[in-house]
PQR file of N, CA, C, O and H, with PARSE charges and radii, in Angstrom:
ATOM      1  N   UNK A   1      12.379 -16.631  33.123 -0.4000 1.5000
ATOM      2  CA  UNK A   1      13.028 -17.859  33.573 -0.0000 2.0000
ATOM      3  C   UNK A   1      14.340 -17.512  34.275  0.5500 1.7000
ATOM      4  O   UNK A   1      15.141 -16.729  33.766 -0.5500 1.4000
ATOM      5  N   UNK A   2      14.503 -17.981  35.204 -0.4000 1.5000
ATOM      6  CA  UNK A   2      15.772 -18.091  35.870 -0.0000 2.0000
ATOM      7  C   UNK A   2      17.272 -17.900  35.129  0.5500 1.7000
ATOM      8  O   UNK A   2      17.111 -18.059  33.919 -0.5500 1.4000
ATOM      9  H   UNK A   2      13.852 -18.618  35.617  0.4000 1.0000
ATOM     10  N   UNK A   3      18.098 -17.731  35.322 -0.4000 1.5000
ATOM     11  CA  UNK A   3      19.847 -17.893  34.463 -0.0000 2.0000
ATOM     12  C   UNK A   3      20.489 -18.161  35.587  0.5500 1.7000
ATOM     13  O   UNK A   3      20.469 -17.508  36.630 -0.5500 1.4000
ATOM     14  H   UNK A   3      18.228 -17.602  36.305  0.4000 1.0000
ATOM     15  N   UNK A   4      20.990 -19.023  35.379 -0.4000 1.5000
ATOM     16  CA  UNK A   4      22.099 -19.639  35.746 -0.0000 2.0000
ATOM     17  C   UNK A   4      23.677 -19.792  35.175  0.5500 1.7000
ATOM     18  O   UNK A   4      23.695 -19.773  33.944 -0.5500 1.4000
ATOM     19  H   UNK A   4      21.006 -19.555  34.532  0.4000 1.0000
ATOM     20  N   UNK A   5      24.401 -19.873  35.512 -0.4000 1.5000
ATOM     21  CA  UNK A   5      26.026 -19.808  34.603 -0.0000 2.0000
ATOM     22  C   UNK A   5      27.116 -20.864  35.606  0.5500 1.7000
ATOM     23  O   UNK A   5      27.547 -20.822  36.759 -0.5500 1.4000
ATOM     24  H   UNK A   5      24.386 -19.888  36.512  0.4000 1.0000
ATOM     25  N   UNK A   6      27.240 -21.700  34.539 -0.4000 1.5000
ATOM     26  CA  UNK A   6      28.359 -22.546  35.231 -0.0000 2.0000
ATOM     27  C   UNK A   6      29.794 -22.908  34.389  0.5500 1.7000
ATOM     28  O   UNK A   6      29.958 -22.836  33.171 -0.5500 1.4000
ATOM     29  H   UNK A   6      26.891 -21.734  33.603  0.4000 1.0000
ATOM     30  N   UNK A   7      30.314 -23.125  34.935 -0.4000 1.5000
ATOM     31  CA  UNK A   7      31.968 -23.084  34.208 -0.0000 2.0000
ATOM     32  C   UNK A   7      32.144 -24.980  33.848  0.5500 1.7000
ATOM     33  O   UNK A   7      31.872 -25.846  34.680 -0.5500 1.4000
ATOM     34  H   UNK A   7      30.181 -23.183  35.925  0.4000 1.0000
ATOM     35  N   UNK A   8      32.493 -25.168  32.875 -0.4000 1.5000
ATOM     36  CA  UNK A   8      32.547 -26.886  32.388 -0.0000 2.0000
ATOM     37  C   UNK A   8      33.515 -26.799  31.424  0.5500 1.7000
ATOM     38  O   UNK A   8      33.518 -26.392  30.263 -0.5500 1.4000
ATOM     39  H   UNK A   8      32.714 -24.464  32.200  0.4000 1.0000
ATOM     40  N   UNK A   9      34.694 -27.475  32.477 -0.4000 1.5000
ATOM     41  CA  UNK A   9      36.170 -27.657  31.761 -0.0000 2.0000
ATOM     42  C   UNK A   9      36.075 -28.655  30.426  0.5500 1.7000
ATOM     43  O   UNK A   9      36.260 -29.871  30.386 -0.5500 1.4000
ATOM     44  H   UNK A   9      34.692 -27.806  33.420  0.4000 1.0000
ATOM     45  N   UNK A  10      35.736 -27.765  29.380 -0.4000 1.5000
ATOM     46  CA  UNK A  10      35.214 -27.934  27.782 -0.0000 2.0000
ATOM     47  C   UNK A  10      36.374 -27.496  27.214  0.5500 1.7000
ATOM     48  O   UNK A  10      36.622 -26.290  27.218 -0.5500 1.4000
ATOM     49  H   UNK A  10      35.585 -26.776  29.413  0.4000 1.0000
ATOM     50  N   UNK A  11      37.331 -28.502  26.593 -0.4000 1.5000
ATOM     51  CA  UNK A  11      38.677 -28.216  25.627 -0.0000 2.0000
ATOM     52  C   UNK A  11      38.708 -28.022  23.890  0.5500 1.7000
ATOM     53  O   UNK A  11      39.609 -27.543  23.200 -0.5500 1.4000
ATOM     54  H   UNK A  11      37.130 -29.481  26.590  0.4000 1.0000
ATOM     55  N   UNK A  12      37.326 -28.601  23.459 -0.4000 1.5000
ATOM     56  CA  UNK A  12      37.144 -28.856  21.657 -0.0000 2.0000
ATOM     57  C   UNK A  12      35.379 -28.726  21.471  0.5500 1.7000
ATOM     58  O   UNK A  12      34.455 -28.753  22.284 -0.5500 1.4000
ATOM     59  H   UNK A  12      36.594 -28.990  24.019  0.4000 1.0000
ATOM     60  N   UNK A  13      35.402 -28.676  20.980 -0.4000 1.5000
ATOM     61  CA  UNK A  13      33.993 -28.620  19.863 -0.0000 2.0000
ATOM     62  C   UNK A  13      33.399 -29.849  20.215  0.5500 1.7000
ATOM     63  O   UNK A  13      32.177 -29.856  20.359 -0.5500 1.4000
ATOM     64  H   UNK A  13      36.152 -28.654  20.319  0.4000 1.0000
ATOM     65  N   UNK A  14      34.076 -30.952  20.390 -0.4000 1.5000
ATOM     66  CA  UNK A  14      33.246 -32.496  20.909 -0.0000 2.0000
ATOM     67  C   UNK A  14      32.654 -32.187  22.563  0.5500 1.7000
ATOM     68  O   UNK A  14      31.485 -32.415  22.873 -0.5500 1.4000
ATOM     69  H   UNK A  14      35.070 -30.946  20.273  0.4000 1.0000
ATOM     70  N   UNK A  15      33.217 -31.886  23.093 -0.4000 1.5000
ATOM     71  CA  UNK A  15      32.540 -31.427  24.449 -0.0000 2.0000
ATOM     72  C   UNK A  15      31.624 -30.638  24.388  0.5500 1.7000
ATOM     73  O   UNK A  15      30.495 -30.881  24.813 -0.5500 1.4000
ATOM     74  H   UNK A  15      34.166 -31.701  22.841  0.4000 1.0000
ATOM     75  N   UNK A  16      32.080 -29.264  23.690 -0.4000 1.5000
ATOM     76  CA  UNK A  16      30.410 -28.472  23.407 -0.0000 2.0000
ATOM     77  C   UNK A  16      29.492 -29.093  22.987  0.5500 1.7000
ATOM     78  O   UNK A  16      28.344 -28.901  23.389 -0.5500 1.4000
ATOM     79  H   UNK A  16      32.997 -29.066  23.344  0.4000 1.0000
ATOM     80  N   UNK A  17      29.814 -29.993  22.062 -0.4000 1.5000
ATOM     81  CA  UNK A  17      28.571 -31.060  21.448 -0.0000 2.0000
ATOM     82  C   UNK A  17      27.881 -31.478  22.526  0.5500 1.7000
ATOM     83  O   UNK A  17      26.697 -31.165  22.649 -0.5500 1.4000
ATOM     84  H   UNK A  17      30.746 -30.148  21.736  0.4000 1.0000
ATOM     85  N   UNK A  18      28.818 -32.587  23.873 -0.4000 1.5000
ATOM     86  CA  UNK A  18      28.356 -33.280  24.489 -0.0000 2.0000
ATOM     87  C   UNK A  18      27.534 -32.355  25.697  0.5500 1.7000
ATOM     88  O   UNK A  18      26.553 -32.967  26.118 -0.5500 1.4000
ATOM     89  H   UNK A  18      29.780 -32.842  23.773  0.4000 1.0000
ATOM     90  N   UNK A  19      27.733 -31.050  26.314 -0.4000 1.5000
ATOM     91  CA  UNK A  19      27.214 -30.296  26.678 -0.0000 2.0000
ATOM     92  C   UNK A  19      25.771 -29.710  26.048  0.5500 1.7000
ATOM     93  O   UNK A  19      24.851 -29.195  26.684 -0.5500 1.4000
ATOM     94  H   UNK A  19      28.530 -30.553  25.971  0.4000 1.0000
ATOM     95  N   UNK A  20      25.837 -29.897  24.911 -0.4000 1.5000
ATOM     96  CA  UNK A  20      24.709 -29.339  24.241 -0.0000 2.0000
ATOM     97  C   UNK A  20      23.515 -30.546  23.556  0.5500 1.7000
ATOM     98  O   UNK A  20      22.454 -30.182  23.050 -0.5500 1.4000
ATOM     99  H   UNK A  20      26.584 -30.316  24.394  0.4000 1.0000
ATOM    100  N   UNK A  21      23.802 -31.525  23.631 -0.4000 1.5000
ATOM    101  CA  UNK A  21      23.129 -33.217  23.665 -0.0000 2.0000
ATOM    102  C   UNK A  21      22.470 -33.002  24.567  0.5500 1.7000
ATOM    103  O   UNK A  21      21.330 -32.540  24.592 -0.5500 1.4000
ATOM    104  H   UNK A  21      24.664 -31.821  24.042  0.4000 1.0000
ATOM    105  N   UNK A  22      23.385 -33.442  25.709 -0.4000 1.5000
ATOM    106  CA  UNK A  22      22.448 -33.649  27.388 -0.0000 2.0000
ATOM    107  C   UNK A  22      21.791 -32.692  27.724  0.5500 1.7000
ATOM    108  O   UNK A  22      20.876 -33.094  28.443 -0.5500 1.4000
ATOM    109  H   UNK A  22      24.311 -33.818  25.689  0.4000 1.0000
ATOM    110  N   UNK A  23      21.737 -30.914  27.504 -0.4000 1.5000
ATOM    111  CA  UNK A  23      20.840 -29.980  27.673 -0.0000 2.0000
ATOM    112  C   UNK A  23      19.850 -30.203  26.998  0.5500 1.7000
ATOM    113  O   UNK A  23      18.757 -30.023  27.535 -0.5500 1.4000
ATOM    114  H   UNK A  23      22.480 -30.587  26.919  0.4000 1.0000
ATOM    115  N   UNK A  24      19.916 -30.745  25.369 -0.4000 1.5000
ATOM    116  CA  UNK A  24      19.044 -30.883  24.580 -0.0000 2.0000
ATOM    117  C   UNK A  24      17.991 -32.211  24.872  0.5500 1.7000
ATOM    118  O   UNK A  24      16.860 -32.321  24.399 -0.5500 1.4000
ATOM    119  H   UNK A  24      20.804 -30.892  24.933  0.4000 1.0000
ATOM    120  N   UNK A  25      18.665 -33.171  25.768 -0.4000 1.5000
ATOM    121  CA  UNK A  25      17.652 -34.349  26.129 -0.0000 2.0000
ATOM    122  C   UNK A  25      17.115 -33.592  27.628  0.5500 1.7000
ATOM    123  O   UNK A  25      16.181 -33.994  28.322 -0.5500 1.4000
ATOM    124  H   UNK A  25      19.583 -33.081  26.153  0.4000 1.0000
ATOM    125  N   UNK A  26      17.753 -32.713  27.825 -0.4000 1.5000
ATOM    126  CA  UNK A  26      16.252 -32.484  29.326 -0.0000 2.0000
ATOM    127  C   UNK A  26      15.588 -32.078  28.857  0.5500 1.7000
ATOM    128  O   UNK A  26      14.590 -32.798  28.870 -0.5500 1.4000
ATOM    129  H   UNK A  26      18.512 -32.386  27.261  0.4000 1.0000
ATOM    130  N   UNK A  27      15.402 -30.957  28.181 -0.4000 1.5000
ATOM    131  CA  UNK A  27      14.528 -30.019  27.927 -0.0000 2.0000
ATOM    132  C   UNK A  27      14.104 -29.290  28.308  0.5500 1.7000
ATOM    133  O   UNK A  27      14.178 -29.325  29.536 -0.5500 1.4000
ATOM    134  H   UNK A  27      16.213 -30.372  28.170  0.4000 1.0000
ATOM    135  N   UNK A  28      13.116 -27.708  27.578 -0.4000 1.5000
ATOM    136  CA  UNK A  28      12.562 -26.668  28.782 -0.0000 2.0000
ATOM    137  C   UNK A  28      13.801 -25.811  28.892  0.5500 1.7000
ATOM    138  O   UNK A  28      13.793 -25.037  29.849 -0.5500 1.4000
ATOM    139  H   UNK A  28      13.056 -27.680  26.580  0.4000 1.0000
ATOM    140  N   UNK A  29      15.159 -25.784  27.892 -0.4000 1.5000
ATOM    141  CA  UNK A  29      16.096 -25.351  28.606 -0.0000 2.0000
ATOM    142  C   UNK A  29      16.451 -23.907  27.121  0.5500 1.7000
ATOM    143  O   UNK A  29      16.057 -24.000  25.959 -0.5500 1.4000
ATOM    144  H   UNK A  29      15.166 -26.413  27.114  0.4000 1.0000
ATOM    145  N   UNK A  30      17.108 -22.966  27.600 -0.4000 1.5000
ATOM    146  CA  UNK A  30      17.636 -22.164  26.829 -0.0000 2.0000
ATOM    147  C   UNK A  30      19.087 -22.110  27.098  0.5500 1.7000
ATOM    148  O   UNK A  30      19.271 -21.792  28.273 -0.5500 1.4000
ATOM    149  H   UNK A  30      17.428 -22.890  28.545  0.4000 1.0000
ATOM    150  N   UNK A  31      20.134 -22.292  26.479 -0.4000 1.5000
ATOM    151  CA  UNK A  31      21.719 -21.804  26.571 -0.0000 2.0000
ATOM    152  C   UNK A  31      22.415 -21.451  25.946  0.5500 1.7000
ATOM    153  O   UNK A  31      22.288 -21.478  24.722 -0.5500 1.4000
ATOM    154  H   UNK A  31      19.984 -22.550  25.525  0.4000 1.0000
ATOM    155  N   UNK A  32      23.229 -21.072  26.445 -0.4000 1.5000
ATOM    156  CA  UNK A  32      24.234 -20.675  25.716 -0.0000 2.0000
ATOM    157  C   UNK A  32      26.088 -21.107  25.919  0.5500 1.7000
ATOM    158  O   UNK A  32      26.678 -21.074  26.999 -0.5500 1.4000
ATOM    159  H   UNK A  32      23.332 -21.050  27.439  0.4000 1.0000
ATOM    160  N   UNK A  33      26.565 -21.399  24.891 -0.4000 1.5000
ATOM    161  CA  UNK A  33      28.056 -21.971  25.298 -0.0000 2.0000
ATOM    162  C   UNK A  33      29.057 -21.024  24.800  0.5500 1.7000
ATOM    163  O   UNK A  33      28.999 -20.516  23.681 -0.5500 1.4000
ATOM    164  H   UNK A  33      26.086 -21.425  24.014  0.4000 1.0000
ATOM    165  N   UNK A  34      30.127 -20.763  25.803 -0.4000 1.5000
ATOM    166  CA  UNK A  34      30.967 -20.030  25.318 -0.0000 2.0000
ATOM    167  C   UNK A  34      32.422 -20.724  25.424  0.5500 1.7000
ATOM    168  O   UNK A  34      33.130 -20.581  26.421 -0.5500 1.4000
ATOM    169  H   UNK A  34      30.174 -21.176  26.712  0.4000 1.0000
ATOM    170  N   UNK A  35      32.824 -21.538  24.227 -0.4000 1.5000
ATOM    171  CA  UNK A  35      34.119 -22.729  24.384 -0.0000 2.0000
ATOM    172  C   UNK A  35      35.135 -21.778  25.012  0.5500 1.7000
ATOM    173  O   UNK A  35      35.360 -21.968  26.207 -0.5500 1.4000
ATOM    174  H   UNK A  35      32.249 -21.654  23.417  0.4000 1.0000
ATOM    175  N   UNK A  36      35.757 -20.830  24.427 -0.4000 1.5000
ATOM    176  CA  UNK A  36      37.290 -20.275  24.990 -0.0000 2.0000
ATOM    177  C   UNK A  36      37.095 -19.603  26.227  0.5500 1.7000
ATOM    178  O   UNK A  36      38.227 -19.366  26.648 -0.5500 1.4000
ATOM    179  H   UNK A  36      35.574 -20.676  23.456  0.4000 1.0000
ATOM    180  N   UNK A  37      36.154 -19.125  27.118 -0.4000 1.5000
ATOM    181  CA  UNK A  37      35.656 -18.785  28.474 -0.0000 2.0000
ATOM    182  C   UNK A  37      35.105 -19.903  29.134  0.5500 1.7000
ATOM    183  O   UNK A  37      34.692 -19.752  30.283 -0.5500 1.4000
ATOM    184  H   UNK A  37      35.235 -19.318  26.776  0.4000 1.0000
ATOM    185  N   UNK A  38      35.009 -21.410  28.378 -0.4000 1.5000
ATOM    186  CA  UNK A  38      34.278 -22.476  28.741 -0.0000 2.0000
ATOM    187  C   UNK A  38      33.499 -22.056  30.219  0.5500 1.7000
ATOM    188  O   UNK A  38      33.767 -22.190  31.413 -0.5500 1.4000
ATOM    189  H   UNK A  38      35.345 -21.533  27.444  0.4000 1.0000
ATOM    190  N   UNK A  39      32.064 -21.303  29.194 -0.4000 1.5000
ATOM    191  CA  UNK A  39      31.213 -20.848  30.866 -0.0000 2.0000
ATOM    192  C   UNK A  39      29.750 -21.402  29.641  0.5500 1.7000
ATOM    193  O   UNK A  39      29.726 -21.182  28.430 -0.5500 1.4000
ATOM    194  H   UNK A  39      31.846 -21.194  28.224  0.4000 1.0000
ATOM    195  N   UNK A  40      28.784 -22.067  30.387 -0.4000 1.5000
ATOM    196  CA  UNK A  40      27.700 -22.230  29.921 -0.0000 2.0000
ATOM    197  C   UNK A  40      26.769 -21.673  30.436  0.5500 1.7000
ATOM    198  O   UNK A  40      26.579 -21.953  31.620 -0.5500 1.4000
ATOM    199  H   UNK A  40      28.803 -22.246  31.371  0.4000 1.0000
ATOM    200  N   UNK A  41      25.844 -20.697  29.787 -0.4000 1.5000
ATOM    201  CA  UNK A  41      25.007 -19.767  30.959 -0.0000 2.0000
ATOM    202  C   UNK A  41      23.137 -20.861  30.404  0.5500 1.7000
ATOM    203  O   UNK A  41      22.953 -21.501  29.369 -0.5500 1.4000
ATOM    204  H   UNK A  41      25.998 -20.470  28.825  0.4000 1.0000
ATOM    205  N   UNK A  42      22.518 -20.724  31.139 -0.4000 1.5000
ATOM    206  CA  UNK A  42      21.399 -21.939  31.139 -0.0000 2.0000
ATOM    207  C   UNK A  42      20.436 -20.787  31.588  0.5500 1.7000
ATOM    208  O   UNK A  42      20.592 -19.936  32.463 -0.5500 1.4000
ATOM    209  H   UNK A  42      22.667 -20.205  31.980  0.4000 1.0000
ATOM    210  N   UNK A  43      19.308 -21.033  30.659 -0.4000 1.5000
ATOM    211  CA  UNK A  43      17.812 -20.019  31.427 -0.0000 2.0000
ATOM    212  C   UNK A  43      16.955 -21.171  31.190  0.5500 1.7000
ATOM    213  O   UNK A  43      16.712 -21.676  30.094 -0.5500 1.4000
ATOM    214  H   UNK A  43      19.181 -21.725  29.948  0.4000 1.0000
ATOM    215  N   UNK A  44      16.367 -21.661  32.731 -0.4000 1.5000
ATOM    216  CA  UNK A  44      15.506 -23.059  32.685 -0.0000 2.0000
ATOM    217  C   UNK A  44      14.750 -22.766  33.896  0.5500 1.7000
ATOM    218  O   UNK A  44      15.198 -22.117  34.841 -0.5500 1.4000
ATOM    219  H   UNK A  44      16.564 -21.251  33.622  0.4000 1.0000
ATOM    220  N   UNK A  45      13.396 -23.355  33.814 -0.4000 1.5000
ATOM    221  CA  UNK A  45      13.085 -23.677  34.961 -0.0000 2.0000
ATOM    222  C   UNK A  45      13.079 -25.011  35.806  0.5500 1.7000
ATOM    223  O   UNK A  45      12.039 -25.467  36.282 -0.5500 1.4000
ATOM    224  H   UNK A  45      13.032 -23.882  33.047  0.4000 1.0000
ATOM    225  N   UNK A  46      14.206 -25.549  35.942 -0.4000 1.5000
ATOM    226  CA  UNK A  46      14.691 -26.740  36.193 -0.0000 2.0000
ATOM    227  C   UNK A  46      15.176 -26.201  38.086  0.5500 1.7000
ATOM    228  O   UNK A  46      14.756 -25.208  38.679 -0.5500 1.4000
ATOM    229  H   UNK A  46      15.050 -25.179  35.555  0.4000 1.0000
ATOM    230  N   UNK A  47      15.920 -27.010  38.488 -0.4000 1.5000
ATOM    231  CA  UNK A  47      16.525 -26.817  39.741 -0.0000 2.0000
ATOM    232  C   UNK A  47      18.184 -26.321  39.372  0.5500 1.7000
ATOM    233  O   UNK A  47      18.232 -26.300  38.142 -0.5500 1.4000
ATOM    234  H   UNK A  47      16.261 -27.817  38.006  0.4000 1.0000
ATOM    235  N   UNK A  48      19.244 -26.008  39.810 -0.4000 1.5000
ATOM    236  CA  UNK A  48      20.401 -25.866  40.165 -0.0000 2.0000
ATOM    237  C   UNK A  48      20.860 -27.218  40.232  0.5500 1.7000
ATOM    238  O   UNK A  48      21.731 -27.534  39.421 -0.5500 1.4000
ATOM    239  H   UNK A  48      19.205 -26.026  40.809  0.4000 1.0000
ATOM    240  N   UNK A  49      20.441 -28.091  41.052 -0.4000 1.5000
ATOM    241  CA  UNK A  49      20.727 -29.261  41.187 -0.0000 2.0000
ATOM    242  C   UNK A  49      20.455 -30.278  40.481  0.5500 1.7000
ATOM    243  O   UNK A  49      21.074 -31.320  40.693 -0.5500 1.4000
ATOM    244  H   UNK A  49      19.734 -27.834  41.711  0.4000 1.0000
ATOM    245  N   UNK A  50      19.141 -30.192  39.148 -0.4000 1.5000
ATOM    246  CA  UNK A  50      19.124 -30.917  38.131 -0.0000 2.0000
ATOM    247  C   UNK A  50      20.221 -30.303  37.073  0.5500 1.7000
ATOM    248  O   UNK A  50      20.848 -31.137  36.421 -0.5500 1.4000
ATOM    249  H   UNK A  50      18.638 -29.345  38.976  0.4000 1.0000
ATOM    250  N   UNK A  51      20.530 -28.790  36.830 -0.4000 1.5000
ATOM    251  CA  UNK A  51      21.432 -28.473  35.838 -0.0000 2.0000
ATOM    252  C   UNK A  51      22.305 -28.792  36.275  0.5500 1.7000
ATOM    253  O   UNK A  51      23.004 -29.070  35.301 -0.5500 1.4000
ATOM    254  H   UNK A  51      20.020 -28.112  37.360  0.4000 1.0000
ATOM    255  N   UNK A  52      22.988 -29.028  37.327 -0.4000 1.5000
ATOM    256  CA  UNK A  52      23.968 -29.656  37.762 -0.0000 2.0000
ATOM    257  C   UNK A  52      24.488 -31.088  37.395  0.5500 1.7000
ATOM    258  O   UNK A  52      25.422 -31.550  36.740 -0.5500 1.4000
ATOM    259  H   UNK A  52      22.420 -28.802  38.118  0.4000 1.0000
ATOM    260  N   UNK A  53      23.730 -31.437  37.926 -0.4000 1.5000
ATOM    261  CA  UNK A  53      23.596 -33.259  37.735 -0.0000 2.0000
ATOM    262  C   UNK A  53      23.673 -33.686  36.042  0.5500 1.7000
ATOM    263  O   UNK A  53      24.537 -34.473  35.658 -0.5500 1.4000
ATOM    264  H   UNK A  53      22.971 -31.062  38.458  0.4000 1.0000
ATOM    265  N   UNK A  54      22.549 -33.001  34.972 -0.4000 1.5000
ATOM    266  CA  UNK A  54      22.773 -32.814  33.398 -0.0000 2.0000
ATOM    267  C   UNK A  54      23.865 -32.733  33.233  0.5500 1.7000
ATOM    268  O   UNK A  54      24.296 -33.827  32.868 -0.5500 1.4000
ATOM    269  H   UNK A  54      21.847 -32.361  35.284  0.4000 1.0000
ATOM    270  N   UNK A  55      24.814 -31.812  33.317 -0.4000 1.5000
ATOM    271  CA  UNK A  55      26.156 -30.933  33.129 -0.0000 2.0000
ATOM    272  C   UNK A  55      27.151 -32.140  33.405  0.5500 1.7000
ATOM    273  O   UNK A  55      28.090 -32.397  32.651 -0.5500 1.4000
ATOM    274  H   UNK A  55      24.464 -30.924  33.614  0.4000 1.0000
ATOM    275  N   UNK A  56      26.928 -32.684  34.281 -0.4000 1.5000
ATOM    276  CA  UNK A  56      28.218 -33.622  34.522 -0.0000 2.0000
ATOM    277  C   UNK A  56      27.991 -35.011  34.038  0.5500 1.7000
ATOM    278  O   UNK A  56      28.852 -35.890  34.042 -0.5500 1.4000
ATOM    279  H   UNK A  56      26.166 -32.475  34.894  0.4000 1.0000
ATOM    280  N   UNK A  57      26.914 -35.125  33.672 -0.4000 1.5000
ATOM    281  CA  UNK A  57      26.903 -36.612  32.718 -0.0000 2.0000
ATOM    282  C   UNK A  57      27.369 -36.463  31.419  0.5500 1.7000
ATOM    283  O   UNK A  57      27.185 -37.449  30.705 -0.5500 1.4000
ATOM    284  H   UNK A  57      26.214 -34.411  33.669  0.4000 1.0000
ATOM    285  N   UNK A  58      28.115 -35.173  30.732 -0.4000 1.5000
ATOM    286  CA  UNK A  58      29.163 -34.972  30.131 -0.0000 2.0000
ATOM    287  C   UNK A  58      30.691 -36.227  30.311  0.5500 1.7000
ATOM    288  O   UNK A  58      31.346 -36.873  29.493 -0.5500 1.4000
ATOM    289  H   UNK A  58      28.265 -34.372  31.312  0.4000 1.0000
ATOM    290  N   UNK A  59      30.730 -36.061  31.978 -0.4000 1.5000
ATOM    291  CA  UNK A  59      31.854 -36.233  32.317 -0.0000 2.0000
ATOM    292  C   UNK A  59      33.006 -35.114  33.242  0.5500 1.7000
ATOM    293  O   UNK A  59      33.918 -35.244  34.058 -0.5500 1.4000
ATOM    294  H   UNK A  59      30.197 -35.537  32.642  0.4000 1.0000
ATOM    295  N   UNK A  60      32.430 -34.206  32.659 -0.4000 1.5000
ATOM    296  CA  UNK A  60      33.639 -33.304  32.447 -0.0000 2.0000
ATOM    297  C   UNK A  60      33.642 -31.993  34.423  0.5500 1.7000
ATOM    298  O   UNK A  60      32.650 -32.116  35.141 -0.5500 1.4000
ATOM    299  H   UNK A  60      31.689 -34.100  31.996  0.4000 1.0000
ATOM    300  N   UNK A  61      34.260 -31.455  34.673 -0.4000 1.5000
ATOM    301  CA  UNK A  61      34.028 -30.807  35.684 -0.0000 2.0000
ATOM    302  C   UNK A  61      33.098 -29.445  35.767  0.5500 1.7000
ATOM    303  O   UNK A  61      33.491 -28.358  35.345 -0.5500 1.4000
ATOM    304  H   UNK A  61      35.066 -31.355  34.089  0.4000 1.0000
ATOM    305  N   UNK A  62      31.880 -29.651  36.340 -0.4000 1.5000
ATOM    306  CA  UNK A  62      31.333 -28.346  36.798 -0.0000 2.0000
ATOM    307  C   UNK A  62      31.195 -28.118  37.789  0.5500 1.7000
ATOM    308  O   UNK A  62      31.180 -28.823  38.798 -0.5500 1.4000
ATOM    309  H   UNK A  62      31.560 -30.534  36.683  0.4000 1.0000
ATOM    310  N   UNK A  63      31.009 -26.511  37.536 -0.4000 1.5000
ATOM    311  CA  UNK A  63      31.062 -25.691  38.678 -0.0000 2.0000
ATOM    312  C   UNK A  63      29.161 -24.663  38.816  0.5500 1.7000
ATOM    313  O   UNK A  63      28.369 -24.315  37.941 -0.5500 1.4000
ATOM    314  H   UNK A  63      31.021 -25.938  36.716  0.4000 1.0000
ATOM    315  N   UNK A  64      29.154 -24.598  39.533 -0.4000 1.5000
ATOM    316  CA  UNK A  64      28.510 -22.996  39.588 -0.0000 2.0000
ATOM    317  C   UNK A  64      28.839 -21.762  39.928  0.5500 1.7000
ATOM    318  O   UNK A  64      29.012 -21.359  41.078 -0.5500 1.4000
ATOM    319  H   UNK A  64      29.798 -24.881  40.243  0.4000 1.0000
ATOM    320  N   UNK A  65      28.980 -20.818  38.408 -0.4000 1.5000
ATOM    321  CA  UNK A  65      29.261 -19.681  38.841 -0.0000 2.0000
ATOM    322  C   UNK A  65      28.035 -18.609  39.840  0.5500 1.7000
ATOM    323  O   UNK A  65      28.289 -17.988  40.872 -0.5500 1.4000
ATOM    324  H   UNK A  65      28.840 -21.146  37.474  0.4000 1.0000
ATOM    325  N   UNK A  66      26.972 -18.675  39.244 -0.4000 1.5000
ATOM    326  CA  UNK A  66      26.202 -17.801  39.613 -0.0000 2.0000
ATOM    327  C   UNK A  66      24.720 -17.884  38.985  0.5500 1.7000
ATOM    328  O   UNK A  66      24.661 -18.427  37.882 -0.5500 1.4000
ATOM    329  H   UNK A  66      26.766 -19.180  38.406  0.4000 1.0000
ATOM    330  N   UNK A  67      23.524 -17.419  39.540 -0.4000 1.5000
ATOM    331  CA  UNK A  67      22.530 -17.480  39.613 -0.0000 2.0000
ATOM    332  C   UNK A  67      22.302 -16.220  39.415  0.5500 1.7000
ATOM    333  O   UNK A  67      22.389 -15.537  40.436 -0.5500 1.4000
ATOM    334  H   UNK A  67      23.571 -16.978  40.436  0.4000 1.0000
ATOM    335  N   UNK A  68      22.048 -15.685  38.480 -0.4000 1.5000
ATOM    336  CA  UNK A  68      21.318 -14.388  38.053 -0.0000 2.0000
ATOM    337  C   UNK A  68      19.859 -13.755  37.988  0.5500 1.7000
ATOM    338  O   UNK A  68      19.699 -12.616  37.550 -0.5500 1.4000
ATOM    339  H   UNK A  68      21.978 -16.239  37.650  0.4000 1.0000
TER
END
């Protein structure tokens, strides 16, 4: 599966939550969160542009770092 890694200005443990909800309602998805590097790396076969779109119904700002 693909990896992906994006950066999501995540300040507390309630944001990782909310990051890890909305991954958990798409589905198909594997991740991982890292709060004090706030970088979420994603292995899905989804689009860039659906993990994208997921990621920010957080709220919060993402980015894409990189596609691995």
């Amino acid at each position: 599966m693909p990896k992906h890694e994006f950066t999501v200005d995540m300040t507390c443990e309630g944001c990782s939550s909310a990051v890890t909800r909305v991954l958990n309602k798409l589905g198909g998805v594997q991740f991982e969160i890292d709060l004090p590097s706030k970088k979420v790396s994603i292995e899905s076969e989804h689009s860039v542009d659906t993990l994208l779109e997921t990621l920010r119904k957080t709220g919060k700002t993402v980015t894409l770092l990189s596609p691995s």
